[in-house]
C-alpha positions in Angstrom: 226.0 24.7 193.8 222.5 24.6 195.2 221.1 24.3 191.6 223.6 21.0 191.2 222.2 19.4 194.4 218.5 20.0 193.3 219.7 18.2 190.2 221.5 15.5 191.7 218.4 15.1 194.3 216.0 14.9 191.7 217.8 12.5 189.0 218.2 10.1 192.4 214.4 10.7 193.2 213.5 9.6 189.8 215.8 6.7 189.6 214.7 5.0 192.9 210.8 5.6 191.3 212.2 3.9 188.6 213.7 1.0 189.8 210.5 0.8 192.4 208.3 0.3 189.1 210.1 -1.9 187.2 210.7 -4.2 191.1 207.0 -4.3 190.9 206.4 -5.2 187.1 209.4 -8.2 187.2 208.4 -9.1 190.9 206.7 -13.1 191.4 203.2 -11.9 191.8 201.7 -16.0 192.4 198.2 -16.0 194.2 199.4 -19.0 196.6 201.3 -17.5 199.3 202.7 -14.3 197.8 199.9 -12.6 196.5 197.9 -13.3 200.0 200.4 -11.6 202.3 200.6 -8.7 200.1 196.9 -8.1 199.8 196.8 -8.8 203.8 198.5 -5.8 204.4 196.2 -3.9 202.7 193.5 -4.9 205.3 192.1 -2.2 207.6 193.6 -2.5 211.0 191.5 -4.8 213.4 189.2 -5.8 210.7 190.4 -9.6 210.2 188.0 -11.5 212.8 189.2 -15.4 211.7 192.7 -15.5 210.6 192.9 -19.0 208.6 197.0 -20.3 207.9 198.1 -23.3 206.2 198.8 -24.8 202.9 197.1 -25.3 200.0 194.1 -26.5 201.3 193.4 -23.5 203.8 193.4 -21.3 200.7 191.3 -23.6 198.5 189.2 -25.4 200.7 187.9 -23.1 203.4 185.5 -20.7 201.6 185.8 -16.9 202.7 182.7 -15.7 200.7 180.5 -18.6 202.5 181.9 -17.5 205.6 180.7 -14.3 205.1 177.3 -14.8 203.3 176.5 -17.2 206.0 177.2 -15.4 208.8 179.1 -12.1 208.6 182.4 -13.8 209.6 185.3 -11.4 208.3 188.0 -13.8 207.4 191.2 -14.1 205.5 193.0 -16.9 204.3 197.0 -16.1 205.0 198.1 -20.0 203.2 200.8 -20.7 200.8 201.8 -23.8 198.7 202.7 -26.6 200.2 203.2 -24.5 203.4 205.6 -25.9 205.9 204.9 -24.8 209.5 208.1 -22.7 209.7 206.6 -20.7 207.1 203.2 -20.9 209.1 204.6 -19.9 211.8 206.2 -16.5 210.3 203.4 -15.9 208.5 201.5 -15.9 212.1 204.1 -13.3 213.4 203.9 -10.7 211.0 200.6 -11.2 211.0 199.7 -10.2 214.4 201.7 -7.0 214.0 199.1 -5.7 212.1 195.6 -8.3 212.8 194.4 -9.1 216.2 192.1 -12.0 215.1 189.4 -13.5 217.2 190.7 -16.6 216.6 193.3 -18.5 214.2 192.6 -21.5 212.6 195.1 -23.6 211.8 194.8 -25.9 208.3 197.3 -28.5 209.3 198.1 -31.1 206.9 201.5 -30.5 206.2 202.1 -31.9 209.9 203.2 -34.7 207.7 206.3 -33.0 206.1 209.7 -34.7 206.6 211.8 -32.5 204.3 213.6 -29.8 206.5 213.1 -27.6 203.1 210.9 -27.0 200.5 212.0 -26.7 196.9 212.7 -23.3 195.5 209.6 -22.5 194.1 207.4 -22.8 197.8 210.6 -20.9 199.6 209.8 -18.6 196.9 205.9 -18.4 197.5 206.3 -18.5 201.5 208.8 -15.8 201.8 208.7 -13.0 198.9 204.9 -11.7 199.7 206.8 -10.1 203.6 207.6 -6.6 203.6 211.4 -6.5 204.8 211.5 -7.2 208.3 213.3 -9.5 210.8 210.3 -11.8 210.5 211.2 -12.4 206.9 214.7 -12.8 207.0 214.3 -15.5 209.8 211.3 -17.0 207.7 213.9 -17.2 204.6 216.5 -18.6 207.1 214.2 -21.5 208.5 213.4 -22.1 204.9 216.7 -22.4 203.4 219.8 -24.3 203.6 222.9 -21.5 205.1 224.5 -21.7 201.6 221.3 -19.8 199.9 220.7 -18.2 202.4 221.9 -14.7 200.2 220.1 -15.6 197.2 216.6 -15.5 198.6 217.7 -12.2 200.7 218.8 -10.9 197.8 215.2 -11.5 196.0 216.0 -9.4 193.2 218.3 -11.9 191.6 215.7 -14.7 191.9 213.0 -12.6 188.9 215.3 -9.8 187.7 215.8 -11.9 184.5 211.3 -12.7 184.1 211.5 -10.6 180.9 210.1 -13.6 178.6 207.7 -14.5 181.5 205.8 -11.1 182.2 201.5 -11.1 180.9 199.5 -8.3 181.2 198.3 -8.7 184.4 202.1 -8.0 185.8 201.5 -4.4 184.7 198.0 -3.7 186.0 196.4 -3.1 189.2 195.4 -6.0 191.5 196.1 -8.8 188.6 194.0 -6.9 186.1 190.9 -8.3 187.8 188.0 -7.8 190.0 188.7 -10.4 192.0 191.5 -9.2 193.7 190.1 -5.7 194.2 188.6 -7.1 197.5 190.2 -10.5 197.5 190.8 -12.3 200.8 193.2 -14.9 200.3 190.6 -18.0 198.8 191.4 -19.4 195.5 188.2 -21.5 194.2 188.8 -24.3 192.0 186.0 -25.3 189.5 187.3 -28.6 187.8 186.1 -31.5 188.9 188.0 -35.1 188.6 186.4 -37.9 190.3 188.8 -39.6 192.9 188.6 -42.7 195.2 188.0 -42.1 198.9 190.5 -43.7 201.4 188.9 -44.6 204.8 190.8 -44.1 207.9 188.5 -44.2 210.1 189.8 -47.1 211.8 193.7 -46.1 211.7 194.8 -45.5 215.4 198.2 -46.3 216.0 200.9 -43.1 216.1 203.7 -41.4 213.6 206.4 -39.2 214.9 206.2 -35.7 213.1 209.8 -34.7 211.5 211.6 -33.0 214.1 211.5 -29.6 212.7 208.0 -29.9 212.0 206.9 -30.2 215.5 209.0 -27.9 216.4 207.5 -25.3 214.7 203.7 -27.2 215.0 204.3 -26.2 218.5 205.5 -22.5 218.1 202.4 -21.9 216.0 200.2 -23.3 219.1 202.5 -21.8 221.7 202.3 -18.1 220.3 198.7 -18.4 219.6 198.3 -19.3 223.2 201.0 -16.6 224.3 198.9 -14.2 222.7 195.4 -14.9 224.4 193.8 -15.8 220.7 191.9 -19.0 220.4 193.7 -21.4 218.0 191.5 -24.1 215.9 193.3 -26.8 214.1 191.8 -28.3 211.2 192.9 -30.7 208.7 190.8 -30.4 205.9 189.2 -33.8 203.8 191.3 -35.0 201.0 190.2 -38.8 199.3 194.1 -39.8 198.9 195.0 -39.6 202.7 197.1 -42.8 203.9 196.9 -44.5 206.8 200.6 -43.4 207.6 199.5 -39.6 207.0 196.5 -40.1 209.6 198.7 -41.4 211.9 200.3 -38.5 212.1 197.6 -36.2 212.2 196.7 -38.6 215.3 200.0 -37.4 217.0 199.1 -33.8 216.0 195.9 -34.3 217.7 197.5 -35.7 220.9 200.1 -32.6 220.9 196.8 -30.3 220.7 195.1 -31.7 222.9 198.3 -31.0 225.1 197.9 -27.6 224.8 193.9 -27.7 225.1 193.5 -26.8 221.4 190.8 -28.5 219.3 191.5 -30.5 216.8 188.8 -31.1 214.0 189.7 -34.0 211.5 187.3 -33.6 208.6 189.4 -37.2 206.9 187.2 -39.0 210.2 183.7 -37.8 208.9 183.6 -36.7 205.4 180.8 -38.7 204.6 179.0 -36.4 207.0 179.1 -33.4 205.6 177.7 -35.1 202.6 181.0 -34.8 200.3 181.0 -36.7 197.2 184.6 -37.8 196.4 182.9 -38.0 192.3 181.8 -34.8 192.2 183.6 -32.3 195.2 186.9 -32.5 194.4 189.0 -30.9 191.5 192.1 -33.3 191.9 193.7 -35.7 194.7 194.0 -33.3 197.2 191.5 -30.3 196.7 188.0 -29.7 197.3 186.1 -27.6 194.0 183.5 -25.3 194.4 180.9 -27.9 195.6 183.2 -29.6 198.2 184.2 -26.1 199.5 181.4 -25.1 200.3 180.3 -28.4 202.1 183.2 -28.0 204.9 183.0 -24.2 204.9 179.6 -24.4 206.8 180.4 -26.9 208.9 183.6 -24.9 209.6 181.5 -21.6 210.1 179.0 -23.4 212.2 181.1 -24.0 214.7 183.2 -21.0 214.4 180.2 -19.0 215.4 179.1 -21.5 217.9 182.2 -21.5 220.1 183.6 -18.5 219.5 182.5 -14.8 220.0 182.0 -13.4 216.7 180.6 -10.5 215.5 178.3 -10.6 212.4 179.2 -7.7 210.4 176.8 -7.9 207.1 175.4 -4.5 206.8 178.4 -2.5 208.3 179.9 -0.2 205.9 183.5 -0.7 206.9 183.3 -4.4 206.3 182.2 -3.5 202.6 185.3 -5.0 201.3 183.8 -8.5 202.5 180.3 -7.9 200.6 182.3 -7.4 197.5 184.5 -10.4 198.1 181.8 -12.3 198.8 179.3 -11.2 196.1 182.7 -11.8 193.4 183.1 -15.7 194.5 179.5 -17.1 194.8 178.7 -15.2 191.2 182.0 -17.4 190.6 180.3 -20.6 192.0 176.8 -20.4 190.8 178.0 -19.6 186.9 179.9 -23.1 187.4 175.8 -24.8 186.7 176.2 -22.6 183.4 179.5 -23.8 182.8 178.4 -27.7 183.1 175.0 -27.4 181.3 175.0 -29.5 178.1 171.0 -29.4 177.6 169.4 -26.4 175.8 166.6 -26.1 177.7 167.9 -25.5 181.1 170.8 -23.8 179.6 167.2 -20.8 178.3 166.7 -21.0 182.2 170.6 -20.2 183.5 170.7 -17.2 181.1 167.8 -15.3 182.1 170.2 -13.5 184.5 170.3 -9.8 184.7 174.3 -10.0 185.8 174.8 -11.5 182.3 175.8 -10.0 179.2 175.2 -12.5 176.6 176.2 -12.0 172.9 174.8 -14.0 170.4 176.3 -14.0 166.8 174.6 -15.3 163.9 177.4 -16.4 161.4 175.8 -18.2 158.7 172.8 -18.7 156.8 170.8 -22.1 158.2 168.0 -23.9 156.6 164.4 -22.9 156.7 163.7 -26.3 158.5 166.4 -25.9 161.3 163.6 -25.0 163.7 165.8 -26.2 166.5 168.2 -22.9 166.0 164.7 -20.7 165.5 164.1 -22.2 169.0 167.0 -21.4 170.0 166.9 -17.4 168.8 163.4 -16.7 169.5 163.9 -17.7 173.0 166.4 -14.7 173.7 164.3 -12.4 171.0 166.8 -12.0 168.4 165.4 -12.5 164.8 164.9 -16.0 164.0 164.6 -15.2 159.8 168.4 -16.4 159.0 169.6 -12.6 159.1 173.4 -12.5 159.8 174.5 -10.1 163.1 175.6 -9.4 166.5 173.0 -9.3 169.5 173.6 -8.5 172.7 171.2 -9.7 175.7 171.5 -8.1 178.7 168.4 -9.1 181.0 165.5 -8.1 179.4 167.0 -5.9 177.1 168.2 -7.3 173.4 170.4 -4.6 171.1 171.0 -5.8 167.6 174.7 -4.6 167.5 175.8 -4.8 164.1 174.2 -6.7 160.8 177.0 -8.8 158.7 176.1 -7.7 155.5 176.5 -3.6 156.0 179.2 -1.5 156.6 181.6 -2.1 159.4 180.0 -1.7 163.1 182.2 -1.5 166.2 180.8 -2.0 169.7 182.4 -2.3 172.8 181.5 -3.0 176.4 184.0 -2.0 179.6 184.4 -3.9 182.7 187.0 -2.7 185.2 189.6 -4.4 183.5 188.7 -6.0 180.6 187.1 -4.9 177.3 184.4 -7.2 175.0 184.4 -6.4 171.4 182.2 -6.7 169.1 182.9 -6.6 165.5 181.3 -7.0 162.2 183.7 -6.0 158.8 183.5 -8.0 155.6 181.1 -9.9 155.5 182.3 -11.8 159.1 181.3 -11.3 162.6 184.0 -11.3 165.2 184.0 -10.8 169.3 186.8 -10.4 171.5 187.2 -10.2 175.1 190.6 -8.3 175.5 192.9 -9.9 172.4 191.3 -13.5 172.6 188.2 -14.3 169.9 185.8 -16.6 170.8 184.6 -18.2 167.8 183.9 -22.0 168.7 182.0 -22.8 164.7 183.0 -21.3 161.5 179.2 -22.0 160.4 176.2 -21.1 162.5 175.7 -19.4 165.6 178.6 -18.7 168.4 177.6 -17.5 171.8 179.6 -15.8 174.7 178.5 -15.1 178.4 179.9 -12.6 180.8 179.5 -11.2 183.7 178.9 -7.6 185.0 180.1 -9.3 188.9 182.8 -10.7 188.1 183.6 -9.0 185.3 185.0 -12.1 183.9 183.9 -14.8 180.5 181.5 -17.5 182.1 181.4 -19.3 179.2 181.2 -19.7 175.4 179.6 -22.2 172.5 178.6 -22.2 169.5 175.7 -24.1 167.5 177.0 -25.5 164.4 174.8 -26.1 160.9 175.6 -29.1 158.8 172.6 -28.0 156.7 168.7 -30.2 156.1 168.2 -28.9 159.8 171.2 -30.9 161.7 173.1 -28.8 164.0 175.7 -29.8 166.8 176.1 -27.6 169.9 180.1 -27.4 171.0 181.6 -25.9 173.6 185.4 -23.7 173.7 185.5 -23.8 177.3 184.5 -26.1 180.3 
């Protein structure tokens, strides 16, 4: 009988592991609002100085690496897509059973919503990343209409079916990057797409907030206050505001400034902070990786200037922040890399001893192309038409395989990813993971990564028409 039970105890041990593991593969595992909460749990008790909640543009405008680098400001960004402030509000709650922040800042642009739901996708986003608790079922509840109610309680049924859908990353740990080893919740965007600023200075008349809205506008500002932590409420600059939408953060202002909370309006002096509308955005709403920056230290500035904060650069248990940080503005200064279409400068951006550069000759070129010699000689790899693989790293230059002799294999490991190099046939070949990066059949292809990030920075090749023309072109941007 005993041996039965041990059985039956076992097989149901093994089947709950089971299930647990194959929950985690299918489960939505989307970096704006699910992925945050679940990596904010893995935060060390009391460690979270400046809790920042919101939409969208908490998570992609207010930089936590600047924050950090500046001044030692341990922050996390706990934001969600298109974030209504029900959802804020939840997210505050179970937050503060496991932070005490020094203060809470408040991204509050979606003061304008009017829907008393968001579509599917956002419940989704806003609700999945809580553990079980009564926080979440009441967040789902606030979110959803009675009716479905069961199917987002029941979140299985919503990605028990993501069979077709699953990549890599949904089997590996944190994403199957280095960026989320240490990740804090800010997602930097690197396009940029010019956009036509709207000025509301002048706009001062009022718009009622929905009534659900305010509701909860006020329960995030009331339990801040309940809880002796000093609440700042930002909305951050975005060159499509209205004049209706900034009447309403004007009412949102006037309800702060019932509670004593400030109330910083970045739409009222943009042009301050030196933002660019042509250059520092990367759509109609967001701030890239110039514009982010650009608020984030006027944001920090007064964090530290009004607040008592604790700089905690050099403190080992803050470490996590160091990495973050180091991860990000790697991230952010690789974007001048990314943009660089002259050849000289582009000599200058390489000499980088975080790069690995790999440099494949593909072709034979003329004797008279001294423009690709140029371009050769200047990292040290032979500049006599001789077919191979180089790899650059700093100072050092390793000829990794020549074209023309047996096949050669070489492979450097980052964390997570694995760059191939490859010469069989009579053809050179590099991968990074499954995907080659070969941007000219004819001439010389080049691809840049980093030992920080651990990531591709970027990738082009230099292509030989022959009687010494060549074309440099680009794979990615």
């Amino acid at each position: 009988m005993k041996k039965i039970i041990f059985r039956i105890t076992g097989f149901g041990i093994l089947l709950i592991a089971a299930l647990a593991l194959v929950n985690q593969v299918l489960s939505f595992k989307s970096r704006d609002g699910l992925y945050s909460m679940q990596k904010f749990y893995e935060q060390e008790e009391g460690t979270v100085d400046v809790l920042v909640l919101g939409p969208s543009l908490a998570f992609a405008d207010i930089n936590t690496a600047v924050l950090w680098n500046d001044h030692g400001i341990s922050s996390f960004n706990l934001a969600g897509s298109i974030q209504p402030m029900w959802n804020t509000y939840y997210y505050l709650k179970e937050a503060l059973k496991y932070q005490r922040p020094k203060v809470i800042v408040l991204e509050a642009s979606l003061v304008t919503m009017q829907d008393d739901y968001g579509d599917q996708s956002r419940i989704i986003k806003n609700t999945f990343g809580m553990r079980w608790s009564r926080n979440k079922v009441e967040a789902i509840k606030a979110s959803a209409p009675k009716e479905q109610w069961g199917q987002y309680l029941l979140g299985y049924l919503q990605y028990h079916s993501r069979y077709e859908e699953l990549l890599s990353e949904d089997f590996q740990i944190n994403r199957g990057s280095l960026q989320y080893d240490n990740w804090k919740g800010f997602m930097c965007t690197t396009d940029t797409r010019p956009q036509e600023a709207n000025d509301v200075r002048n706009v001062a008349k009022r718009e009622e907030l929905s009534g659900k809205t305010e509701d909860y506008y006020r329960k995030v500002i009331e339990l801040a206050k309940g809880e002796e932590i000093p609440l700042l409420i930002v909305v951050a600059p975005y060159p499509t505001i209205t004049e209706w939408s900034q009447a309403c953060f004007n009412t949102a202002s006037d309800i702060a400034a019932e509670y004593q909370v400030p109330f910083i309006n970045y739409n009222l002096f943009y042009q301050d902070l030196d933002l660019d509308y042509t250059k520092d955005v990367s759509d109609i709403m967001h701030l890239n990786y110039r514009g982010n920056q650009k608020i984030t230290r006027h944001l920090g500035d007064y964090l530290v200037s009004h607040y008592d904060l604790e700089d905690h650069r050099g403190d080992n248990a803050y470490d996590s922040w160091e990495q973050n940080s180091r991860w990000h503005l790697a991230e952010i200064a690789y974007q001048d890399i990314v943009n660089c279409m002259d050849m000289e400068q582009m000599f200058e951006l390489l000499k980088n001893d975080d790069l690995d550069i790999i440099i494949s000759v593909d072709s034979e070129y003329p004797e008279s192309d001294g423009n690709l010699k140029v371009f050769l000689s200047a990292f040290s790899v032979p500049s006599d038409g001789t077919e191979g693989i180089w790899h650059i790293s700093g100072t050092n230059v390793e000829c990794i395989a020549i074209t023309r002799e047996q096949e050669q294999v070489r492979q450097i490991r980052y964390p997570y990813h694995t760059l191939t190099m490859k010469a069989a046939g009579g053809e050179n070949s590099i991968f990074f993971d499954t995907t080659q990066y070969k941007t000219v059949e004819q001439g010389v292809n080049v691809l840049v990564c980093s030992k920080t990030t651990g990531e591709v920075v970027d990738s082009f090749g230099i292509a030989v028409y022959g009687d010494g023309i060549y074309k440099a072109e680009r794979i990615n941007k």
